[in-house]
HTML snippet that shows the backbone in 3Dmol.js (N, CA, C, O; Angstrom):
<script src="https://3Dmol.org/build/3Dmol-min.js"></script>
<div id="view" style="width:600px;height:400px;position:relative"></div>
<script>
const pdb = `
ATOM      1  N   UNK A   1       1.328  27.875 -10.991  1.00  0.00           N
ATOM      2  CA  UNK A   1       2.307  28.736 -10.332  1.00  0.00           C
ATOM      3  C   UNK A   1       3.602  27.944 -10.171  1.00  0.00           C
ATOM      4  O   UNK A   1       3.562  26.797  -9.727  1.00  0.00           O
ATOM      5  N   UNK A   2       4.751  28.529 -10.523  1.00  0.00           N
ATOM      6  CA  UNK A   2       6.095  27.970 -10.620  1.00  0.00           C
ATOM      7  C   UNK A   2       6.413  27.357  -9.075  1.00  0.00           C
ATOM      8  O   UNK A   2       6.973  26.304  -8.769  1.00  0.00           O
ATOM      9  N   UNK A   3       5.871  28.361  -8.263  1.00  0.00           N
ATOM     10  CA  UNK A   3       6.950  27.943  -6.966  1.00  0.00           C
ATOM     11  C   UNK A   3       6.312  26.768  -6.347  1.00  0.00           C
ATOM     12  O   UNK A   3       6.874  25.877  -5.711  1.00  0.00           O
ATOM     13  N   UNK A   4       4.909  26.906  -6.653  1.00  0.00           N
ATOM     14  CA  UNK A   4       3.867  25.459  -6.397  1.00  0.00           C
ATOM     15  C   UNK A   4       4.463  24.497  -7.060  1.00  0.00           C
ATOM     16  O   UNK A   4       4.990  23.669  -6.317  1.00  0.00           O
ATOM     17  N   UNK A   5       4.573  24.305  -8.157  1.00  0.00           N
ATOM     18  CA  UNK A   5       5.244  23.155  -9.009  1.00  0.00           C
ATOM     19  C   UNK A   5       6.713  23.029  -8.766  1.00  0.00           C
ATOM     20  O   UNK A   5       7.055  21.855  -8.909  1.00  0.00           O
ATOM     21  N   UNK A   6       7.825  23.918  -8.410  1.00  0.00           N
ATOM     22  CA  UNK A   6       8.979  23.156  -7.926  1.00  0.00           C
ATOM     23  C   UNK A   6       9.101  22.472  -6.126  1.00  0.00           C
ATOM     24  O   UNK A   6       9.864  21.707  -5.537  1.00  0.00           O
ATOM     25  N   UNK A   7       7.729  23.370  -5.731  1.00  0.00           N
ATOM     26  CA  UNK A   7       7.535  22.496  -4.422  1.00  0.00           C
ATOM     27  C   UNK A   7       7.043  20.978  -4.105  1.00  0.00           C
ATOM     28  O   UNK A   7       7.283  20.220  -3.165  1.00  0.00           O
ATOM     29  N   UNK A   8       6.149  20.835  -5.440  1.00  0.00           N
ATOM     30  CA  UNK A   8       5.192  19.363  -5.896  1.00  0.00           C
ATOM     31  C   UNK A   8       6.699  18.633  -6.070  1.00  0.00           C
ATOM     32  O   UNK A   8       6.860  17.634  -5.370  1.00  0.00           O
ATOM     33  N   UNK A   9       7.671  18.983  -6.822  1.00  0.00           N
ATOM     34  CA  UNK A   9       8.543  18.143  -7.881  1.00  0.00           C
ATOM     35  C   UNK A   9       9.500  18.279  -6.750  1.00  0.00           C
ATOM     36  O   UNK A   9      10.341  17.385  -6.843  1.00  0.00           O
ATOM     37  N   UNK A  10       9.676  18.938  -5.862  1.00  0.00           N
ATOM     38  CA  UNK A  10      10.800  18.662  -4.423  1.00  0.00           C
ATOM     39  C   UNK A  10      10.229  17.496  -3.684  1.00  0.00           C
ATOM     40  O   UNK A  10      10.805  16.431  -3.461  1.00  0.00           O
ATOM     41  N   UNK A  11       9.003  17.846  -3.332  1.00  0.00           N
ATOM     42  CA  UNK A  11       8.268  16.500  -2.466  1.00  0.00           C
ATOM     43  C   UNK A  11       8.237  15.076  -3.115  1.00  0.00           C
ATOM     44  O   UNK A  11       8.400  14.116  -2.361  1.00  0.00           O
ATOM     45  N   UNK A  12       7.979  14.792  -4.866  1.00  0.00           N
ATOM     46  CA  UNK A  12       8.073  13.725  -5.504  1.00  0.00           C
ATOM     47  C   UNK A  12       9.453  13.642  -5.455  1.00  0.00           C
ATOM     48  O   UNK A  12       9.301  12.438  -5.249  1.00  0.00           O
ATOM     49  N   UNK A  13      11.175  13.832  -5.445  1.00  0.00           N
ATOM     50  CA  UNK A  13      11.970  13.247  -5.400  1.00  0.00           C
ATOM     51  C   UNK A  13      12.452  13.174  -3.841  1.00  0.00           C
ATOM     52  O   UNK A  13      13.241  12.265  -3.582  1.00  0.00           O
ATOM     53  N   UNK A  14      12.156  13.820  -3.048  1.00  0.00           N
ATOM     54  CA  UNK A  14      11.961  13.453  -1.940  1.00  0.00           C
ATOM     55  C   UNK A  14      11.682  11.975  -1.173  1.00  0.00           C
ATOM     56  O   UNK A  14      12.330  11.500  -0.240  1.00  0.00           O
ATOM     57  N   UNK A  15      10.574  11.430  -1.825  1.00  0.00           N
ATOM     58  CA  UNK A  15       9.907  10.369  -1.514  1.00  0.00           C
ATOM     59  C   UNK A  15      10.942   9.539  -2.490  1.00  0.00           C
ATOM     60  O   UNK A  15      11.464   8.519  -2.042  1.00  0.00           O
ATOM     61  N   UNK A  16      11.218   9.961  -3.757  1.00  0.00           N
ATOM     62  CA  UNK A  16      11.941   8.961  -4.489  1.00  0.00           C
ATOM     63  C   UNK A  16      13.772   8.380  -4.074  1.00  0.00           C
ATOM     64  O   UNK A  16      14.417   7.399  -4.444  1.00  0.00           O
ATOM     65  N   UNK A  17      14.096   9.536  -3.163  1.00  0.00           N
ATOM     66  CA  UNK A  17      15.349   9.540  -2.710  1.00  0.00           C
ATOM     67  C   UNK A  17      15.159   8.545  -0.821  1.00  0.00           C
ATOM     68  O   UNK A  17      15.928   7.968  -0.053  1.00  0.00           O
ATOM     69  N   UNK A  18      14.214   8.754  -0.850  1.00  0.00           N
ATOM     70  CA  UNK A  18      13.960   8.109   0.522  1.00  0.00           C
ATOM     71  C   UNK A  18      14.338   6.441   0.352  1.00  0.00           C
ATOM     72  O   UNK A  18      13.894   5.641  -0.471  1.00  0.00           O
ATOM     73  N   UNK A  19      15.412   6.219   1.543  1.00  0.00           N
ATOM     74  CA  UNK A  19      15.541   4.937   1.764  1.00  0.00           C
ATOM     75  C   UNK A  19      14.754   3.864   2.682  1.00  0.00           C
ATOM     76  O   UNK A  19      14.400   3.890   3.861  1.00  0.00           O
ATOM     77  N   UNK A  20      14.580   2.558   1.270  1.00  0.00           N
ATOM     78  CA  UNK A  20      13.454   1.889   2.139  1.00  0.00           C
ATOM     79  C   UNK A  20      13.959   0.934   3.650  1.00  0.00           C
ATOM     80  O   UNK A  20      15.070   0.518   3.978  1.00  0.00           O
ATOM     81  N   UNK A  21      12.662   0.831   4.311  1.00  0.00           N
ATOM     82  CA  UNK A  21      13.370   0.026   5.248  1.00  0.00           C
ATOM     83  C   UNK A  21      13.554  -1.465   5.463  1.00  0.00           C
ATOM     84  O   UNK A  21      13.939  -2.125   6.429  1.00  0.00           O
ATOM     85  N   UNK A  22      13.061  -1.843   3.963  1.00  0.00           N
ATOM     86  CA  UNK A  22      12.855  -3.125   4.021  1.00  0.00           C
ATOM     87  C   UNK A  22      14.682  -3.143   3.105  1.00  0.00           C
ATOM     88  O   UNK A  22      15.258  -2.322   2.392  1.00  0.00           O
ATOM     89  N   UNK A  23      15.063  -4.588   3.651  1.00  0.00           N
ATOM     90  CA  UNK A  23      16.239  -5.127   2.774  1.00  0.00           C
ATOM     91  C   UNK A  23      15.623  -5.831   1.617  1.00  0.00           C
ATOM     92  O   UNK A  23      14.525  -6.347   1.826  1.00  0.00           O
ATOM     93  N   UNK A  24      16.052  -5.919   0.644  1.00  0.00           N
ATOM     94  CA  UNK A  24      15.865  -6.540  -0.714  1.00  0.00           C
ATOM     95  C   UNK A  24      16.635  -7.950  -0.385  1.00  0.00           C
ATOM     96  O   UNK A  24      16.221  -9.109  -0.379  1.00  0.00           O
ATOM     97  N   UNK A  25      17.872  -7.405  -0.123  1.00  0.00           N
ATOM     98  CA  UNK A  25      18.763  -8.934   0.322  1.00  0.00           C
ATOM     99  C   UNK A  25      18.842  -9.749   1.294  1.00  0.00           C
ATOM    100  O   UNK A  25      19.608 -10.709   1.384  1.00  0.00           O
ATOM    101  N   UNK A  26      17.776  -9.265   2.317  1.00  0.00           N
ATOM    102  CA  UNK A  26      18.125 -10.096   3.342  1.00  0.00           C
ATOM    103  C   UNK A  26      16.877 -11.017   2.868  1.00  0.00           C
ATOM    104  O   UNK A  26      15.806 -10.697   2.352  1.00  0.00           O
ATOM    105  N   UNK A  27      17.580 -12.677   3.351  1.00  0.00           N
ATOM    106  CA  UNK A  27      17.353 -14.011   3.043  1.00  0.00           C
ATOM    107  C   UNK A  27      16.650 -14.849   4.433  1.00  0.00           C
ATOM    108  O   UNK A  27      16.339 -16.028   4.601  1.00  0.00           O
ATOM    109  N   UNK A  28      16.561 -13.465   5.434  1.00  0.00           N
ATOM    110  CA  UNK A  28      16.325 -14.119   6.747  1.00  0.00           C
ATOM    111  C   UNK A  28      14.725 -14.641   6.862  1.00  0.00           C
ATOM    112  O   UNK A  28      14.461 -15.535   7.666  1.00  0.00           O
ATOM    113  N   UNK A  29      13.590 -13.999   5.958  1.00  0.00           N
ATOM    114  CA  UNK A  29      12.498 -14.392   6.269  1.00  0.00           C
ATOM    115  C   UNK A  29      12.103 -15.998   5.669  1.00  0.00           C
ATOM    116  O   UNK A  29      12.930 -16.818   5.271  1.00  0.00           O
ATOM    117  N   UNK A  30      10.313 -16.222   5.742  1.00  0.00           N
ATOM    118  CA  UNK A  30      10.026 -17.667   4.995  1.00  0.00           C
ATOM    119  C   UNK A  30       9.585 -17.583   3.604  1.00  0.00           C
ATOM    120  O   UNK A  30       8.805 -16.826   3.025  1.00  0.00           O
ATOM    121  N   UNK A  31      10.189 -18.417   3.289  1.00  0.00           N
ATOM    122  CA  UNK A  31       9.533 -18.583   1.574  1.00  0.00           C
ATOM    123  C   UNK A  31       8.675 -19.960   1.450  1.00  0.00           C
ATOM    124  O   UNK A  31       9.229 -21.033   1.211  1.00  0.00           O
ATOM    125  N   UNK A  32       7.093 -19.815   1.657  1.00  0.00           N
ATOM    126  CA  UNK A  32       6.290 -20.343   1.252  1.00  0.00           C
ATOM    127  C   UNK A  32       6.483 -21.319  -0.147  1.00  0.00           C
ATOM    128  O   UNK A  32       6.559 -20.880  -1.294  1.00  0.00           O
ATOM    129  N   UNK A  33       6.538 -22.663   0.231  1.00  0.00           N
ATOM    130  CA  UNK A  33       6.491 -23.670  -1.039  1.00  0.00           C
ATOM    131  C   UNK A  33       5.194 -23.979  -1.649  1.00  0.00           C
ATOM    132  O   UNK A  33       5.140 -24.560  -2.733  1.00  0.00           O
ATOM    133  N   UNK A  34       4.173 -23.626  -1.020  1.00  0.00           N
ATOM    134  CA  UNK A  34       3.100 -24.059  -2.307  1.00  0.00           C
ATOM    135  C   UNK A  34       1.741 -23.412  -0.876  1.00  0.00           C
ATOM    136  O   UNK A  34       1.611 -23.600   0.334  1.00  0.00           O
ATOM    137  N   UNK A  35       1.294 -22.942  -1.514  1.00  0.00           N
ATOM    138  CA  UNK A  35      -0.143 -21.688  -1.034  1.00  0.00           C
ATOM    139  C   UNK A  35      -1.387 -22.640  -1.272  1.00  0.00           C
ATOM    140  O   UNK A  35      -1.600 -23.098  -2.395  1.00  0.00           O
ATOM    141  N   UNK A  36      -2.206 -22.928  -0.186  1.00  0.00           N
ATOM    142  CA  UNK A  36      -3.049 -23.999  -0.545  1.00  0.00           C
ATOM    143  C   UNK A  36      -4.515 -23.593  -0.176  1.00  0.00           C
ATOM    144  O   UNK A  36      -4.967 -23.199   0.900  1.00  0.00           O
ATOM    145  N   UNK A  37      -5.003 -23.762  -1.137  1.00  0.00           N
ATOM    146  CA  UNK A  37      -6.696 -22.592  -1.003  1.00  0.00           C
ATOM    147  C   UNK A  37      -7.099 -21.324  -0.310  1.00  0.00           C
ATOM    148  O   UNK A  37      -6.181 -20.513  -0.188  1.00  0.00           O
ATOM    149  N   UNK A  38      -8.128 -21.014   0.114  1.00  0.00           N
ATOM    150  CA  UNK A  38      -8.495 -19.705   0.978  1.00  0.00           C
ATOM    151  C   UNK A  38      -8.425 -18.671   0.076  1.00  0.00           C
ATOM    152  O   UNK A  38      -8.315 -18.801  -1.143  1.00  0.00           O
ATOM    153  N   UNK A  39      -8.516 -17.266   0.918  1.00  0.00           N
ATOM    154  CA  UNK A  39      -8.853 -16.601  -0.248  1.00  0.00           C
ATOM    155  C   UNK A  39      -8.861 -15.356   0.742  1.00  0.00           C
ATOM    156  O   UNK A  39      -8.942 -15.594   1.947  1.00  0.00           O
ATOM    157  N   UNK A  40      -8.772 -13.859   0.236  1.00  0.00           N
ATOM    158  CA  UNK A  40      -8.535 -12.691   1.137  1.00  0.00           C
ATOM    159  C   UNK A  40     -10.196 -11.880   1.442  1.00  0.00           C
ATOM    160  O   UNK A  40     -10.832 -11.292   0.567  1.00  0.00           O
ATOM    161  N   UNK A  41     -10.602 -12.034   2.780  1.00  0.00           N
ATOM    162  CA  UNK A  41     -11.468 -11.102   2.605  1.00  0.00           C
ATOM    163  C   UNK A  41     -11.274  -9.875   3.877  1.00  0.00           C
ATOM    164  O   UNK A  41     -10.719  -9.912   4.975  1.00  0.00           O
ATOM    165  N   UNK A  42     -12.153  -8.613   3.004  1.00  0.00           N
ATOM    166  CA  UNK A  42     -11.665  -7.383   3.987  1.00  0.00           C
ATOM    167  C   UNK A  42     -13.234  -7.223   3.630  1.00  0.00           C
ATOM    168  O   UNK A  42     -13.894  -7.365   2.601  1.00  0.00           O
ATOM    169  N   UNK A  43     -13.587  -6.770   5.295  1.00  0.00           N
ATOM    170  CA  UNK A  43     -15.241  -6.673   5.435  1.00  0.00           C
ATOM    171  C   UNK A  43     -15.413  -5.825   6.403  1.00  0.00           C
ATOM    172  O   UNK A  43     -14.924  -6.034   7.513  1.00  0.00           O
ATOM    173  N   UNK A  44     -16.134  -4.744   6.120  1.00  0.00           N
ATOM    174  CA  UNK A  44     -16.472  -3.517   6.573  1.00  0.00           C
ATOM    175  C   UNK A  44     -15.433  -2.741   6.998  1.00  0.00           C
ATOM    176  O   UNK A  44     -15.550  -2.361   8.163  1.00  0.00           O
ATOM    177  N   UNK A  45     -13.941  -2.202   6.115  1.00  0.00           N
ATOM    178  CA  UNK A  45     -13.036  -1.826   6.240  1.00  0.00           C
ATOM    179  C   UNK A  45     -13.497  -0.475   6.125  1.00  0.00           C
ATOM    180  O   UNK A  45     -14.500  -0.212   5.462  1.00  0.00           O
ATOM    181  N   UNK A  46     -12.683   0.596   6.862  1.00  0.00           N
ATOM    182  CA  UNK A  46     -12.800   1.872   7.104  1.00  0.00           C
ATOM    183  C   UNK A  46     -11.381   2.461   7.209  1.00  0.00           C
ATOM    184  O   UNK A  46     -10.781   2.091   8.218  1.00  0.00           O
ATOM    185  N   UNK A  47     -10.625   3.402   6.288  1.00  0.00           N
ATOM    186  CA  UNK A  47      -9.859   3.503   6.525  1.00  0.00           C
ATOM    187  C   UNK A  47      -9.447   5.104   6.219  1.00  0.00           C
ATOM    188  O   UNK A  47      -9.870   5.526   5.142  1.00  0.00           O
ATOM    189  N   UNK A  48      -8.539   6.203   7.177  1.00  0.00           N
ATOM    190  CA  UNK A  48      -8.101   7.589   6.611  1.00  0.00           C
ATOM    191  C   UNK A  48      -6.661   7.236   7.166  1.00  0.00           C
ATOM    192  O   UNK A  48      -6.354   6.445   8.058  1.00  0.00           O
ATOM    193  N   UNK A  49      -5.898   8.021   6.408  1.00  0.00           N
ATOM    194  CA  UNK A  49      -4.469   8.301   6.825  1.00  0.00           C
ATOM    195  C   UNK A  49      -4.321   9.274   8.224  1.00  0.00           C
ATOM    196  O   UNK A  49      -5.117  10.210   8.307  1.00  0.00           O
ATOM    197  N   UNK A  50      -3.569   9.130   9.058  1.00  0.00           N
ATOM    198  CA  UNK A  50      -3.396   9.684  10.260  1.00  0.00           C
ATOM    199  C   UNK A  50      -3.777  11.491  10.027  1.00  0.00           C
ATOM    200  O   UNK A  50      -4.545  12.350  10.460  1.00  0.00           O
ATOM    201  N   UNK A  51      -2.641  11.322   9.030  1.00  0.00           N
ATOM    202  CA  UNK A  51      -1.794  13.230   8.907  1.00  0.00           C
ATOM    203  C   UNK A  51      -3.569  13.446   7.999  1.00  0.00           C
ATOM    204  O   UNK A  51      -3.766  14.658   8.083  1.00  0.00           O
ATOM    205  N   UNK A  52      -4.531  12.945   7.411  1.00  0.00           N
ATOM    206  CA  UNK A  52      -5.478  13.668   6.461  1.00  0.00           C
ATOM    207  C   UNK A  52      -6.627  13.052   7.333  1.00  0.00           C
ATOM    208  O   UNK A  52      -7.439  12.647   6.501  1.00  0.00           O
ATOM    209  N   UNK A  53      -6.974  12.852   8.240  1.00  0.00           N
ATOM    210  CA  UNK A  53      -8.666  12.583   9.254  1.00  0.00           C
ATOM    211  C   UNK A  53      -9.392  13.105   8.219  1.00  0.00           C
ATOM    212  O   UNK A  53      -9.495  12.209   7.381  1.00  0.00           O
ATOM    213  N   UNK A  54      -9.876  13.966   7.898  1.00  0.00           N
ATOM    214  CA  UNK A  54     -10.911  14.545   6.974  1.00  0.00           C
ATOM    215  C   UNK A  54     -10.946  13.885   5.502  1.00  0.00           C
ATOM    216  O   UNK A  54     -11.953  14.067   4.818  1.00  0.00           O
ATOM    217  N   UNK A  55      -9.779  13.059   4.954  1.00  0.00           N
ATOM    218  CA  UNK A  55     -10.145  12.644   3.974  1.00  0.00           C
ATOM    219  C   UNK A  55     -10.717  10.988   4.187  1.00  0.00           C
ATOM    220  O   UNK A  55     -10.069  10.386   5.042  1.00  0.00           O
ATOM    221  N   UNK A  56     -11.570  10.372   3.686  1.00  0.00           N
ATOM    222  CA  UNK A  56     -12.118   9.143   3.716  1.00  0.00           C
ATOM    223  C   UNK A  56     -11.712   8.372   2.445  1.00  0.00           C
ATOM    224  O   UNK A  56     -12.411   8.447   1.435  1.00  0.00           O
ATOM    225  N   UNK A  57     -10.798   7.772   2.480  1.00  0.00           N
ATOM    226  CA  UNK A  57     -10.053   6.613   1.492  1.00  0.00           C
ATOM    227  C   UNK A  57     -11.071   5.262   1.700  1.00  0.00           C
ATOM    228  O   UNK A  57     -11.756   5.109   0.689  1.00  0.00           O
ATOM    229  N   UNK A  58     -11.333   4.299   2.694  1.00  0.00           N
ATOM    230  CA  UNK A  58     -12.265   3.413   2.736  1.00  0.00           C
ATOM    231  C   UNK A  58     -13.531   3.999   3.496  1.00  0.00           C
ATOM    232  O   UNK A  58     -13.398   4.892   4.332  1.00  0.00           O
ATOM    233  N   UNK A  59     -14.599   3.528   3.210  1.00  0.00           N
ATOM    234  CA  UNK A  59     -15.814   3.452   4.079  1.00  0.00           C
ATOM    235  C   UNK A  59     -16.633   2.400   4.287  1.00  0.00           C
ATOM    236  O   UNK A  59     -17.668   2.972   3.945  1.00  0.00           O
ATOM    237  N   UNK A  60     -16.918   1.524   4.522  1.00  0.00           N
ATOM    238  CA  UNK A  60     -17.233  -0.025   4.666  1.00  0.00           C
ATOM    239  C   UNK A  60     -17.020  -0.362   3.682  1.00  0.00           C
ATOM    240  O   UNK A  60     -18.015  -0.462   2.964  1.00  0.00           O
ATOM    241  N   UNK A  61     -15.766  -0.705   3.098  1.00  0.00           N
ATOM    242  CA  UNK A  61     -15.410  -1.772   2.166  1.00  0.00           C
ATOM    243  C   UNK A  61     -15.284  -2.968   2.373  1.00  0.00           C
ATOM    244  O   UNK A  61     -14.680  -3.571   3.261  1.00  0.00           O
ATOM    245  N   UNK A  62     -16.084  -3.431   1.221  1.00  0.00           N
ATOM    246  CA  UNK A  62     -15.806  -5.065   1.387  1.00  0.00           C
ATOM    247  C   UNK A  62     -15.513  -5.829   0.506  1.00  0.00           C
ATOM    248  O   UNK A  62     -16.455  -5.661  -0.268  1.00  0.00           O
ATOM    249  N   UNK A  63     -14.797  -6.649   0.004  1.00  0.00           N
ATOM    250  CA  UNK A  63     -14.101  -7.153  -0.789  1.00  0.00           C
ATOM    251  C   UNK A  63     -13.218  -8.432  -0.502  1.00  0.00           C
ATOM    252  O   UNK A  63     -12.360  -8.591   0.366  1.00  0.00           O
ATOM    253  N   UNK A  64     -13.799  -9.542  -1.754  1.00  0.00           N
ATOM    254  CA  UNK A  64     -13.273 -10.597  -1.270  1.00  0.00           C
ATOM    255  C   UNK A  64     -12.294 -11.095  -2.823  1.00  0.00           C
ATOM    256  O   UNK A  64     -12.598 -11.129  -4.015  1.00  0.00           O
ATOM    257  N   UNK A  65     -11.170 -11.389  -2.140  1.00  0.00           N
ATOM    258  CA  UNK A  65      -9.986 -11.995  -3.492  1.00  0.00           C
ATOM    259  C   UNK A  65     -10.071 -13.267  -3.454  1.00  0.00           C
ATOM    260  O   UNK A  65      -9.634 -13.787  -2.427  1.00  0.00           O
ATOM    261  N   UNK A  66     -10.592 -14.098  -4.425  1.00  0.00           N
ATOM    262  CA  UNK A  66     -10.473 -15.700  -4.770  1.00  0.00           C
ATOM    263  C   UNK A  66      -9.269 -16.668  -4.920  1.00  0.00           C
ATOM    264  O   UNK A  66      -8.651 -16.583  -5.981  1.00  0.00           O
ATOM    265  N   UNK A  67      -9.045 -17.152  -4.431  1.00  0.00           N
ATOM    266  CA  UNK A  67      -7.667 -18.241  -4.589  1.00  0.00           C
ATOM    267  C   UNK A  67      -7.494 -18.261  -6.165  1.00  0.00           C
ATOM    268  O   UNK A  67      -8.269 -18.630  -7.047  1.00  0.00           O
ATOM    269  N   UNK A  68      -6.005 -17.653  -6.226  1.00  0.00           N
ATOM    270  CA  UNK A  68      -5.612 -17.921  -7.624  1.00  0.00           C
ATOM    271  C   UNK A  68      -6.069 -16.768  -8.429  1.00  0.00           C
ATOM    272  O   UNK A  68      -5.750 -16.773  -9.618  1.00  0.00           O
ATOM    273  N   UNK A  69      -6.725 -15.839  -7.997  1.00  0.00           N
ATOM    274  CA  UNK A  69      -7.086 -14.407  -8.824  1.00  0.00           C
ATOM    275  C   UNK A  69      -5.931 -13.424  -8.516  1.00  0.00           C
ATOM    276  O   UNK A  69      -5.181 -13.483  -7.541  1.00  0.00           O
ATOM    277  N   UNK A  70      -5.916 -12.468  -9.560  1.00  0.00           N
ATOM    278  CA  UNK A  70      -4.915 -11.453  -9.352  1.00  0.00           C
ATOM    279  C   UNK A  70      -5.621 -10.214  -9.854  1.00  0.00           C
ATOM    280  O   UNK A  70      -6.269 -10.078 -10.892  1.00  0.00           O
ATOM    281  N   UNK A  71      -5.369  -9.368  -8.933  1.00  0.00           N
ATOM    282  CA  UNK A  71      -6.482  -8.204  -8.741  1.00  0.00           C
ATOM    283  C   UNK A  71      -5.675  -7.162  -8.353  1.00  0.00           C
ATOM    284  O   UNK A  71      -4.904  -7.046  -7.401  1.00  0.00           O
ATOM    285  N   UNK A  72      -6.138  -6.041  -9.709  1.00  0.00           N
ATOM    286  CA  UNK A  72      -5.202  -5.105  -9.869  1.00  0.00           C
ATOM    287  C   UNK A  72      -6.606  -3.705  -9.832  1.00  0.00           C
ATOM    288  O   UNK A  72      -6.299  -2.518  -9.948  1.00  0.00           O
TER     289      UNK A  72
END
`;
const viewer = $3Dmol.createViewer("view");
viewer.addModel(pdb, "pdb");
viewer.setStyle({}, {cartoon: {color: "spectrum"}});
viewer.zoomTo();
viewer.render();
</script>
């Protein structure tokens, strides 16, 4: 349905016209010189978006990232 799809394609430039709130240029934070072992873990993560309760994005996730892996 047309009016469905110019409503989808209003909401995608919507989001694309939205200004972020992060600065690109600002120089004020730290820049880490050298990252030294450890590793990321997320264990028994549970997670829904506020505005969607009914949808379930995590449910005990667990997941661990290794020093020096890149995980896409």
């Amino acid at each position: 349905d047309s009016s469905n799809s110019k409503s989808v394609v209003a909401s995608v430039f919507a989001i694309i016209d939205r200004k972020s709130q992060i600065d690109p240029s600002d120089e004020s934070g730290l820049t880490l010189e050298e990252v030294k072992g450890g590793e990321i873990d997320f264990n028994h993560v549970s997670f829904k978006y506020p505005s969607r309760l009914d949808v379930q994005i995590f449910r005990d996730l667990c997941l661990t990232i290794d020093h020096g892996k890149v995980t896409f």
